[in-house]
C-alpha positions in Angstrom: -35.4 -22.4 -18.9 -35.8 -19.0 -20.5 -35.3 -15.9 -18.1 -38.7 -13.8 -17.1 -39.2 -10.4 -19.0 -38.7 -9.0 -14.9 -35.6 -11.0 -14.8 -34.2 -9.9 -17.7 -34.5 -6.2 -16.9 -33.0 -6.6 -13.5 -30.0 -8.2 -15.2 -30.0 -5.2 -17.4 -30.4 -2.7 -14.4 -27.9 -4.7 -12.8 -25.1 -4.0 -15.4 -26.3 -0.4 -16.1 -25.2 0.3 -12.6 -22.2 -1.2 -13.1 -21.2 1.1 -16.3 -21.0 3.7 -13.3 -18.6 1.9 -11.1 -15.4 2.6 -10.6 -12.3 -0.1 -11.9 -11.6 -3.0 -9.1 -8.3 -5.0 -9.8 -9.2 -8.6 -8.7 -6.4 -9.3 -6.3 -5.4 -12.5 -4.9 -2.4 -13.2 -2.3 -1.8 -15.8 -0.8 0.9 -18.2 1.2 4.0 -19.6 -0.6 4.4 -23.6 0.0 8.1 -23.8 0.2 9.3 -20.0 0.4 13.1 -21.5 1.2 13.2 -22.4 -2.5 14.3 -18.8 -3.2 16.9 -18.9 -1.0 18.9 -21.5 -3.2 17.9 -20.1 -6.3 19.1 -16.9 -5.0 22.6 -18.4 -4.1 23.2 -19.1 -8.0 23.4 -15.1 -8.6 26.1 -14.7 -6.0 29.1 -13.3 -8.4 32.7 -15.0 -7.0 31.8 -17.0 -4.2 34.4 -19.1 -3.1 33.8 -23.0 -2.1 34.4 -21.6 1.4 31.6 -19.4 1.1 29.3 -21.7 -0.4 29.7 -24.4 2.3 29.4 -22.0 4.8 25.7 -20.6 2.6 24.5 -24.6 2.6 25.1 -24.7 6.3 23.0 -21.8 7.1 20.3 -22.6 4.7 20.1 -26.0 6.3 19.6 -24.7 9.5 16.6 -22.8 7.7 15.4 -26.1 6.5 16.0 -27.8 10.5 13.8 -24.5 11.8 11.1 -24.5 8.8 10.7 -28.3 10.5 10.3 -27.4 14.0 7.5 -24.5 13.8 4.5 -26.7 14.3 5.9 -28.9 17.0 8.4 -26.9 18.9 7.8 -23.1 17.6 10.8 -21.7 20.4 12.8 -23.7 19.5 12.6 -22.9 15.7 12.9 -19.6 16.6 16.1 -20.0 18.6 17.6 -21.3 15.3 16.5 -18.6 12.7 17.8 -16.1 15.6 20.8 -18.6 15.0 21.2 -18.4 11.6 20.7 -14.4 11.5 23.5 -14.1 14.3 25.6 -16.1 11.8 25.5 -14.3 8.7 25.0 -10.8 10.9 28.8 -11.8 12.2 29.9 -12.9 8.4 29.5 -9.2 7.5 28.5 -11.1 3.7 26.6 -9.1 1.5 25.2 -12.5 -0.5 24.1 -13.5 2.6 21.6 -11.3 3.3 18.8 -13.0 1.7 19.2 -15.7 4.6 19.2 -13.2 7.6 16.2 -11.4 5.8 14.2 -14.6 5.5 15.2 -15.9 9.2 14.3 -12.5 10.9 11.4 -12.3 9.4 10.1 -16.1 10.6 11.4 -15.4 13.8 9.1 -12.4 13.8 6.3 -14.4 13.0 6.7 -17.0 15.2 7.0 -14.9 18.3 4.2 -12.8 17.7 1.9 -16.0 17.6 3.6 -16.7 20.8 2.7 -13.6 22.4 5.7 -11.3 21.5 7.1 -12.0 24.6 9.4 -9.0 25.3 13.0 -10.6 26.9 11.5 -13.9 26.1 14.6 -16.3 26.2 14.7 -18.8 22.9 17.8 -21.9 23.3 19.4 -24.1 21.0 21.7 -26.5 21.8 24.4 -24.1 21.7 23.0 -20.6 22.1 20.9 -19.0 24.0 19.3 -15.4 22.7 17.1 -12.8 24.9 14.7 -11.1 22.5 14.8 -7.3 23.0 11.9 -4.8 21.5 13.6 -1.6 20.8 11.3 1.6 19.7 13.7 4.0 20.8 15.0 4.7 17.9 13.5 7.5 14.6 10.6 6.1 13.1 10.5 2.8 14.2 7.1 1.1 15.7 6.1 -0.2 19.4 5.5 -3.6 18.7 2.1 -3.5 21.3 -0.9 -3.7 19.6 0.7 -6.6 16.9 -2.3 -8.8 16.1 -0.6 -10.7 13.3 3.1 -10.3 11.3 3.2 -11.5 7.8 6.6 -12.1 6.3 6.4 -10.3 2.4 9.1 -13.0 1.3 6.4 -15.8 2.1 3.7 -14.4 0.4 2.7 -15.0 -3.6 0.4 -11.9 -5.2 -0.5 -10.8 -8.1 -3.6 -8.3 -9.5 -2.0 -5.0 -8.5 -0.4 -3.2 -11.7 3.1 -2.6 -9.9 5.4 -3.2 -7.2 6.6 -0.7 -4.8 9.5 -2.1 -3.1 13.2 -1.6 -2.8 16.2 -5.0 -2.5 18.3 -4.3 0.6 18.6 -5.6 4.3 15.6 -6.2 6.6 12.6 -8.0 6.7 9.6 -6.1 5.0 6.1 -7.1 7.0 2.6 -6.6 7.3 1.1 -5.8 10.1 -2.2 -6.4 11.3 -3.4 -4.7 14.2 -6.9 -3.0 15.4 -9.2 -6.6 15.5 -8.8 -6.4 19.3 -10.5 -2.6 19.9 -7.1 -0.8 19.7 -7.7 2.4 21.4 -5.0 4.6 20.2 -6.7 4.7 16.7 -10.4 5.8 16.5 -10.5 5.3 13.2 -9.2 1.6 12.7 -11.8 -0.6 10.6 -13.6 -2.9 13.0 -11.7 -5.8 10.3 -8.6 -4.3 11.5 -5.6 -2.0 9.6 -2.7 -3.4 8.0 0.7 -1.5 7.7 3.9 -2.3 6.3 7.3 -2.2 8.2 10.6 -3.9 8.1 12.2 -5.6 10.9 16.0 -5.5 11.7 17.8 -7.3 14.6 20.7 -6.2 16.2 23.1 -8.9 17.4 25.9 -6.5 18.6 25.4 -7.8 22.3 26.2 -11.8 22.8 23.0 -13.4 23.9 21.1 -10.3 23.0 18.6 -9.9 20.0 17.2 -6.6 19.9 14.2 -6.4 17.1 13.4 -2.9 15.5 10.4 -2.7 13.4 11.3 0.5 11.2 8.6 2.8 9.5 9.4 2.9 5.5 7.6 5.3 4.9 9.6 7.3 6.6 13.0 5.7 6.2 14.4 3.4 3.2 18.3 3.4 4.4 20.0 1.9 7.2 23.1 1.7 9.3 24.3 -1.7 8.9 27.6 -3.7 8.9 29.0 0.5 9.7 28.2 1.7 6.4 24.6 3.0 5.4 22.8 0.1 3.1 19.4 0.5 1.5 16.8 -1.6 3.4 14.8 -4.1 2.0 11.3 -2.1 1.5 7.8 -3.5 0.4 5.2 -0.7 0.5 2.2 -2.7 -1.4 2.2 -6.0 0.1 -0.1 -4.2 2.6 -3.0 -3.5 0.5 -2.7 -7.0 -0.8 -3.5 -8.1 2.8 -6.5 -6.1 3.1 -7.9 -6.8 -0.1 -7.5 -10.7 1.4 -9.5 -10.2 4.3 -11.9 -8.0 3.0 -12.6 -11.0 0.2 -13.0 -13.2 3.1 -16.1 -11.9 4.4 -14.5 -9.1 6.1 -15.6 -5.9 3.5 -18.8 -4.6 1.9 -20.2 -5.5 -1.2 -19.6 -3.0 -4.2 -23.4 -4.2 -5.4 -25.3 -5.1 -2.1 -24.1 -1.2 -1.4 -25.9 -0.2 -3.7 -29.0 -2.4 -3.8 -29.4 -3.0 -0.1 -27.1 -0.3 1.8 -29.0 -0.7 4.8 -26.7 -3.9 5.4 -23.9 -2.4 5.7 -24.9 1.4 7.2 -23.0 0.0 10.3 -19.5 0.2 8.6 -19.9 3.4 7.1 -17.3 5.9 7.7 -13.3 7.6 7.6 -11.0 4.7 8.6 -7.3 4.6 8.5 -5.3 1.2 7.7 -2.0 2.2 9.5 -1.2 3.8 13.0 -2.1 7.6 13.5 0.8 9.4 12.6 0.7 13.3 13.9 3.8 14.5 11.6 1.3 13.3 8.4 -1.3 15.5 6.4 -4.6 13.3 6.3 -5.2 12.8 2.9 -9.0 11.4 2.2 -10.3 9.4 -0.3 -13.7 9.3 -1.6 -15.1 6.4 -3.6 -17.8 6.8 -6.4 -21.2 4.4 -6.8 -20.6 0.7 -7.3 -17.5 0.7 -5.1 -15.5 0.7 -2.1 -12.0 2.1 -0.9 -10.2 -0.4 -2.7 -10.5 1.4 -6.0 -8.0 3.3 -4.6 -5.2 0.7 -4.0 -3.8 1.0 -7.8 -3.5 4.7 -7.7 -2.1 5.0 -3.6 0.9 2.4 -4.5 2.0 4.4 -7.1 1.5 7.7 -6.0 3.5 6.6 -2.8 6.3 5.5 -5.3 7.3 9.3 -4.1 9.7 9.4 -1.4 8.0 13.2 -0.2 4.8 11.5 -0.5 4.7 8.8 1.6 6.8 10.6 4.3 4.5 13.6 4.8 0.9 11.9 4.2 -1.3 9.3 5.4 -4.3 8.2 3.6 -7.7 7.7 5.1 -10.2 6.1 3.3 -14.2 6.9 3.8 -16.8 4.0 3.0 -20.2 4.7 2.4 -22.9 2.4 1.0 -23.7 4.1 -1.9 -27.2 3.7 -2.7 -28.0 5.6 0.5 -29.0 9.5 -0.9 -26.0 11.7 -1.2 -27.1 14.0 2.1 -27.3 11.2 4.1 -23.6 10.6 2.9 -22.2 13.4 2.9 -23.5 14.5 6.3 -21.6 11.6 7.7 -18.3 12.5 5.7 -19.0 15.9 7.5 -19.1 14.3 11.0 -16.3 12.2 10.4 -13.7 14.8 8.8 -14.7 17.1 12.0 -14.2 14.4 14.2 -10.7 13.5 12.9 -10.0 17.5 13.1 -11.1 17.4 16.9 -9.0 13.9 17.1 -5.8 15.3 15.7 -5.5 18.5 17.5 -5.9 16.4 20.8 -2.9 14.7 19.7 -1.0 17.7 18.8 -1.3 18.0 15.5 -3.3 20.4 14.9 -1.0 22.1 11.8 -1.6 19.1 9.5 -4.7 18.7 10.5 -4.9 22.3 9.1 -3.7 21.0 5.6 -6.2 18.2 4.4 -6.4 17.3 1.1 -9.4 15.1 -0.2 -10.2 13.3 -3.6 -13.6 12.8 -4.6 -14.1 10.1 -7.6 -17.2 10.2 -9.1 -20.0 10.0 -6.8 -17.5 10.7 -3.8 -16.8 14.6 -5.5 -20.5 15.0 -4.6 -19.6 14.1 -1.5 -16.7 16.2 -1.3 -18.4 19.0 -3.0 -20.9 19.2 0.0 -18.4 19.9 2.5 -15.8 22.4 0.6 -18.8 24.7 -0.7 -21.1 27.4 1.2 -23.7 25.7 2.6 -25.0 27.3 5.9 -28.2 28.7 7.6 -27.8 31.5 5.1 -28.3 29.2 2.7 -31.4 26.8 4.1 -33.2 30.4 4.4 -32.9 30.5 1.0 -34.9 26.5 0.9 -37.1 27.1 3.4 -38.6 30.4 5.8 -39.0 27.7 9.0 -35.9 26.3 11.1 -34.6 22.7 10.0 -36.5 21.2 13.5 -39.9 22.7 12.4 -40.5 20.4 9.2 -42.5 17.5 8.9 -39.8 15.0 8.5 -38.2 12.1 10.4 -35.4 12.8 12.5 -33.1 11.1 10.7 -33.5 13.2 7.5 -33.6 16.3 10.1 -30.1 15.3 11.8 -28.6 15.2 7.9 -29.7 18.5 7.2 -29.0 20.1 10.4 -25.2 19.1 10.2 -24.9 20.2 6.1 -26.9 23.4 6.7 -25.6 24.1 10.4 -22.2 22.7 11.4 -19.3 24.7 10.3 -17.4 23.3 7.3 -14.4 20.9 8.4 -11.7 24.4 8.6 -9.0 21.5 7.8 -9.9 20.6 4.1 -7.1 23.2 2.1 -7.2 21.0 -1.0 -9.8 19.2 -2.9 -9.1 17.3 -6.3 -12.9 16.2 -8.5 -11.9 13.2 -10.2 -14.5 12.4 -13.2 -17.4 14.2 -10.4 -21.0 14.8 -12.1 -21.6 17.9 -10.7 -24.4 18.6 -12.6 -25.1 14.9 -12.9 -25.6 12.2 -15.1 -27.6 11.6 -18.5 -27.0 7.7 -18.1 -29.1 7.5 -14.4 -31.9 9.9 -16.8 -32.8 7.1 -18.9 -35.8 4.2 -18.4 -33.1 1.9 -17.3 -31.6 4.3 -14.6 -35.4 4.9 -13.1 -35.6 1.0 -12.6 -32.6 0.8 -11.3 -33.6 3.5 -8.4 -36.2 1.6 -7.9 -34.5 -1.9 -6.9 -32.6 0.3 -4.3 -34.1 -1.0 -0.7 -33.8 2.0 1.6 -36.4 2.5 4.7 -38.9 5.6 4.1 -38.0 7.5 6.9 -34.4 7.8 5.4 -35.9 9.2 2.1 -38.9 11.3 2.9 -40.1 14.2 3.6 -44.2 14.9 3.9 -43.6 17.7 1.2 -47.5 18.3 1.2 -47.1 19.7 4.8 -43.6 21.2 4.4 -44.6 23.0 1.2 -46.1 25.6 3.1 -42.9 26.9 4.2 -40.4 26.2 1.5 -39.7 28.8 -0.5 -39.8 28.6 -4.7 -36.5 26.9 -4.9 -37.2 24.4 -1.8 -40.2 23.2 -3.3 -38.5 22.2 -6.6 -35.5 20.8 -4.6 -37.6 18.7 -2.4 -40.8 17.8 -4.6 -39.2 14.5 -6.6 -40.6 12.1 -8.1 -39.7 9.0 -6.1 -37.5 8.1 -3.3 -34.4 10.6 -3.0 -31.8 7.6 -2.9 -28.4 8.1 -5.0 -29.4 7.4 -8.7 -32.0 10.1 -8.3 -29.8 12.5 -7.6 -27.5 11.6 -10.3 -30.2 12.6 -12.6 -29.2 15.9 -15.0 -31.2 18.5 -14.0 -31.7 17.2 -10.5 -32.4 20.7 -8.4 -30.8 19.8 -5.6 -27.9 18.5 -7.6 -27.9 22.4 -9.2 -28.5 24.0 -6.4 -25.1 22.7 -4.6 -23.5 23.0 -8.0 -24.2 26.5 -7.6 -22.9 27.6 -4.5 -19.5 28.9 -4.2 -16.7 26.8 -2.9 -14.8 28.3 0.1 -11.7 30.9 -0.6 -9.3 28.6 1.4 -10.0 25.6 -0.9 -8.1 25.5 -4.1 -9.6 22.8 -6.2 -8.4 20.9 -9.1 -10.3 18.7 -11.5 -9.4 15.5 -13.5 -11.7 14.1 -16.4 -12.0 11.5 -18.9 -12.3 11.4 -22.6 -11.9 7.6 -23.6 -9.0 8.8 -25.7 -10.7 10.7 -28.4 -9.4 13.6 -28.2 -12.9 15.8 -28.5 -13.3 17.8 -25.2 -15.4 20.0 -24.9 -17.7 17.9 -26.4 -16.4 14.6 -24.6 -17.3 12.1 -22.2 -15.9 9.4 -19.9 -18.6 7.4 -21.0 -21.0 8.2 -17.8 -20.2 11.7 -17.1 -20.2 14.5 -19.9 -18.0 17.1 -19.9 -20.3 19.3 -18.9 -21.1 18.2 -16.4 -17.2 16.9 -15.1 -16.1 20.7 -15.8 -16.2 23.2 -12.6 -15.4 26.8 -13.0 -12.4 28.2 -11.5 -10.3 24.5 -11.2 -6.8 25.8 -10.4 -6.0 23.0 -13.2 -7.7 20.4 -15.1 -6.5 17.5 -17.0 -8.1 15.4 -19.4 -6.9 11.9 -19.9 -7.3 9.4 -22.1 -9.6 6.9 -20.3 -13.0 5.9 -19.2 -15.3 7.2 -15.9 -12.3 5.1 -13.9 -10.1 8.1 -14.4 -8.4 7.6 -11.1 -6.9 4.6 -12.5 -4.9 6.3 -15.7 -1.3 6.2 -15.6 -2.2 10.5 -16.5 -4.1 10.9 -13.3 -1.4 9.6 -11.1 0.6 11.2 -12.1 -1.2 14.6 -11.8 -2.4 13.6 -8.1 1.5 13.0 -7.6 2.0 16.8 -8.7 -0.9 18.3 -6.5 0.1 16.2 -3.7 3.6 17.9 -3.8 2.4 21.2 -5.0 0.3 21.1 -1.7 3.2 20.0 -0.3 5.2 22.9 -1.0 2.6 25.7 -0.3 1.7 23.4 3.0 5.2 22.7 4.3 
């Protein structure tokens, strides 16, 4: 049956907004059936093991094998024997062993948490008898409280990131889950929950005792083990392949239905960060563009936290906005949030980092950013309107959006921004027939959208009335439009002293800037005055993806670093 003329130009709409959306890796993870099959594989590679070594290897993989059996039916007691087998190779003091104290640590782990994590629980075997100690006494290790769920890395199979950040050694690498349950020492966990990774070593240096350390690597890759420092077994990406998981589950927003229907998920919208708040961190935020959600960034955070100074000194926060909703409505809540996390951070005592922010804007998100790094204040509505904010015809809503761009004080903490492929002077694709009708298929309730200009007009002065009189609903592919005035009119304004910005653009390769694009944003309109640098690389509007880009982001991160220590 041959498609409707209307069909067909939704379709078209449909994939015009998706030439402005950002790249998305489809990621999949999930469960290995027989994750023991390494272990054997593994004992191949050994260089010089003796027979006496390799019966006393089969023994202690078989008692992997007995505890793999027991976990359904009698989970303590498979946990007594992978404490078992970890004490035994722990006492062999053999480095080809470690594989099999790893793997048995890390089970163990997961079996107790699903009990509980019962803290001097007492696990038996037939022949020993262990008391589980939690130990977070120790430099950067974590509290176990607050555990919802412990994934051993070893069991799981992934694929769809580009690399790998991880490191062979000793320990158990995990992710953590934590936050589902309303955990109150993070205001801004995701109501799906955060994920971070960690790796687990336990200490059998009492007899009876095992005392479990979950250490922070992003603070700390080496370890004390066997008396001589060892590299620890390190996975710092397996964590974003668990959020991608349960975000694909049902538990994140739509990249189109945020467009098309924001209104749906206007409930989620906000600064959330996956890990535990850390106050010796500089909050680094990230701001996705239209069509797309924080995971864009998960290619370009694992390998800019390849950097040893980078993941030890920042932690990532990630702000979600549906983004068919106007770019004021937005970026007002952006301006909330980074003021809450100021206010939240200094009550923690960390009010130096909190001092040294540093955000990224991609696309859409560097309008986003640009609203709260540039001067907008009451000095500058007077030059919109002659009447206060509160005396327009307009819906409280739209007022509260304008009162906190125009009258809150700009988040003091923001000492960085980076534009990343940002039409600050907007878009020629969203000016086009098919970029109308696609503003027009966004479903956004009038009295986010409008203002009664007829009886505002009165008051606005020449520039408010062509900032505010638009044809059609003010939602976000409006104000991508080139020559939007209210996209020039924040182009315009300065951007504060204390913020030294930088800018990264695309030019699919070809070499012709000025006279380039990305493909959706010109160079004119990508460029900014006064960038304290700005790269081009070789690649479409998903800049933030380009091998080029990372790398740059690496070097601001540390420049900031240095200037920021």
């Amino acid at each position: 049956m041959p498609l409707s003329s209307s069909s067909l130009l939704r379709l078209f709409a449909l994939g015009s907004a998706l030439m402005l959306c950002s790249q998305c890796s489809h990621i999949y993870v999930h469960e290995k059936e027989n994750p023991v099959v390494d272990l054997m594989d593994y004992k191949q590679s050994i260089d010089s093991i003796s027979s006496q070594q390799e019966l006393l290897y089969d023994g202690i993989y078989e008692q992997i094998i007995v505890a793999r059996k027991h976990e359904n039916r009698k989970p303590d007691l498979a946990v007594a024997i992978y404490l078992q087998v970890a004490e035994a190779v722990w006492r062999s003091k053999e480095d080809g062993f470690i594989p099999l104290y790893n793997h048995a640590i890390g089970q163990a782990a997961d079996l107790i948490q699903q009990r509980g994590l019962r803290n001097n629980g007492v696990y038996q075997t037939s022949s020993n008898s262990y008391q589980v100690q939690f130990d977070s006494s120790q430099s950067a290790t974590f509290s176990e409280s607050g555990f919802e769920d412990i994934v051993p890395v070893d069991c799981l199979e992934r694929k769809g990131l580009r690399t790998e950040v991880s490191q062979a050694g000793v320990g158990a690498p995990l992710v953590v889950m934590h936050g589902v349950d309303g955990e109150k020492e993070n205001p801004f966990i995701s109501p799906i929950g955060g994920d971070f990774n960690t790796t687990l070593l336990v200490d059998f240096s009492q007899k009876g005792k095992a005392v479990f350390r979950f250490y922070d690597v992003t603070k700390v890759s080496t370890i004390s083990f066997w008396g001589r420092q060892q590299d620890m077994n390190v996975n710092l990406t397996a964590g974003y392949y668990m959020l991608a998981k349960r975000k694909s589950e049902g538990g994140g927003a739509s990249r189109i239905m945020g467009v098309f229907r924001p209104m749906k998920y206007s409930g989620r919208m906000g600064l959330y960060l996956e890990s535990r708040f850390d106050p010796d961190k500089i909050p680094l935020i990230l701001v996705h563009g239209l069509v797309s959600s924080p995971m864009t960034w998960a290619d370009p955070m694992n390998e800019m936290l390849s950097d040893p100074k980078i993941r030890a000194n920042y932690q990532a926060y990630t702000y979600y906005y549906p983004t068919g909703f106007p770019v004021r409505m937005t970026g007002a809540k952006l301006k909330e949030d980074l003021l809450r996390l100021e206010a939240y951070a200094r009550s923690q005592g960390a009010a130096e980092n909190a001092d040294k922010m540093i955000i990224f804007g991609h696309s859409m998100g560097g309008l986003l950013t640009s609203l709260n790094i540039r001067e907008l204040n009451e000095t500058t509505w007077s030059k919109l309107s002659n009447e206060p904010i509160d005396a327009l015809r307009m819906s409280d809503l739209v007022k509260e959006d304008f009162k906190t761009i125009f009258e809150k004080p700009q988040p003091s903490g923001i000492k960085r921004a980076v534009f990343i492929s940002t039409p600050h002077r907007g878009s020629n694709k969203a000016n086009t027939w098919y970029g109308s009708f696609v503003a027009t298929l966004i479903k956004i309730p009038n009295n986010l959208l409008v203002l009664d200009f007829v009886g505002a007009a009165q008051s606005m002065t020449d520039l408010g009335k062509s900032v505010f009189n638009q044809d059609g609903p003010m939602n976000s592919m409006v104000t991508l439009r080139t020559g939007n005035p209210a996209l020039e009119m924040v182009a315009d304004r300065p951007i504060l002293p204390r913020v030294p910005y930088h800018s990264i653009i695309g030019d699919r390769g070809k070499g012709d800037t000025p006279n380039s694009s990305d493909g959706v944003v010109p160079y004119a309109s990508s460029h900014i005055e006064g960038a304290e640098s700005e790269v081009i690389v070789p690649s479409g509007h998903s800049s933030h993806h380009d091998p080029a880009a990372v790398k740059e982001l690496q070097r601001i991160l540390l420049k900031h670093l240095k200037e920021n220590p």
